[in-house]
C-alpha positions in Angstrom: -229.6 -103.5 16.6 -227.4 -100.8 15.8 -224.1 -100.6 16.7 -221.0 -98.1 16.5 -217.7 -99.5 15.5 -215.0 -97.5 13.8 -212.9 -100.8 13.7 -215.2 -103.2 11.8 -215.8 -100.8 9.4 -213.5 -101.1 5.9 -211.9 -97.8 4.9 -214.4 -96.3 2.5 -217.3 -97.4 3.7 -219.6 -96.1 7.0 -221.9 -98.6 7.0 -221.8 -102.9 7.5 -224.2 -105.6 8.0 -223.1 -109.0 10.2 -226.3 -110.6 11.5 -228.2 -109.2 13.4 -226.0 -106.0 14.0 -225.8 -103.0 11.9 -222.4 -101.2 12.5 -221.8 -98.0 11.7 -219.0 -95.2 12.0 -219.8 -92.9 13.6 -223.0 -92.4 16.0 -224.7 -89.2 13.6 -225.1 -91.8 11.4 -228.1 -93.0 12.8 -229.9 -90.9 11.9 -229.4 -91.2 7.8 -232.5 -92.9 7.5 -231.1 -94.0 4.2 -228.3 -95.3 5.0 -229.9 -97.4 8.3 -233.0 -98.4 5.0 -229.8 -99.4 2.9 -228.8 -101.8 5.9 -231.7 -103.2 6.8 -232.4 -104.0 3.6 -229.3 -106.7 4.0 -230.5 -107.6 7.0 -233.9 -109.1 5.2 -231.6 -110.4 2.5 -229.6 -112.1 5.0 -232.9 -113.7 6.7 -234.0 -114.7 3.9 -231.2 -117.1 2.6 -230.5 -118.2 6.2 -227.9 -116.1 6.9 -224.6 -118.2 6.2 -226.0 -118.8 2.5 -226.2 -115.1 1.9 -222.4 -114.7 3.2 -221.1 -117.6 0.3 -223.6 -116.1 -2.8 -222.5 -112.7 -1.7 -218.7 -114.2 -2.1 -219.2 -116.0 -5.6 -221.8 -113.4 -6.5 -218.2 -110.5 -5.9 -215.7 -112.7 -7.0 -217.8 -113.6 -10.6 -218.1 -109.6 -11.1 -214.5 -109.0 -10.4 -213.4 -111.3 -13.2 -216.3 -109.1 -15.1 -214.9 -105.6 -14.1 -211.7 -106.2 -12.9 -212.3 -103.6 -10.6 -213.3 -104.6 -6.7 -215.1 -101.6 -6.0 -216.9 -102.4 -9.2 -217.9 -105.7 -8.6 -219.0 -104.6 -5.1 -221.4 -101.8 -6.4 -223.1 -104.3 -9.1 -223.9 -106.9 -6.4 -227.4 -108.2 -6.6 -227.4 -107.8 -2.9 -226.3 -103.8 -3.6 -228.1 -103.0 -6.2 -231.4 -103.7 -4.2 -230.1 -101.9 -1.1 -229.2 -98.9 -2.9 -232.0 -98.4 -5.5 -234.3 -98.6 -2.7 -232.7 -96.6 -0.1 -234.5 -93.2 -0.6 -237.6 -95.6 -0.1 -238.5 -95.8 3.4 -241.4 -98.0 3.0 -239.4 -100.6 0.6 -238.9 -103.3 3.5 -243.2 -103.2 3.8 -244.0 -104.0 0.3 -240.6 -106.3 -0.2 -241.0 -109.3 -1.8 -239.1 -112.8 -1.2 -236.4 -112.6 -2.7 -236.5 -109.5 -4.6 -232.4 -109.2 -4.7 -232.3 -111.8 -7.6 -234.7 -109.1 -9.7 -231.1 -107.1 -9.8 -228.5 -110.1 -11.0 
């Protein structure tokens, strides 16, 4: 389910995944199929390791790669987790042909 929430979402950013909502921005934004692909690619993620175990490797998972980079934004953009959702965007038909667990293919 998609939802519009200006609030939720952190400065920088248009898009955010809590299960089972997607929130975005701004209402247009519906229809950037890639971002709403990019999204529901974390929501499969998020299945996939039940949910609350998705939320504590995402944590570790950013916090590891801060101490790499040093740089927040940089740790955030070479997630696992992001670096599956944005590779595979642009690919509308990812989710069909996803395997289990195809976010560890990107640590």
């Amino acid at each position: 389910m998609i939802l519009i929430s200006k609030h939720i979402i952190p400065k920088g950013f248009v898009g955010l995944t809590l299960y089972p909502f997607i929130f975005l921005k701004r209402k247009d934004l519906k229809l950037n199929y890639e971002l709403v692909n990019h999204e529901k690619i974390h929501l499969k993620q998020q299945q996939e390791l039940l949910i609350i175990f998705f939320y504590l490797f995402y944590g570790l998972e950013w916090f590891i790669k801060l101490l790499k980079y040093k740089n927040g934004f940089l740790a955030y953009k070479n997630l696992s987790f992001e670096r599956e959702a944005y590779l595979n965007e642009s690919n509308l038909y990812y989710l069909e042909k996803r395997k289990l667990f195809s976010f560890l293919k990107y640590l």
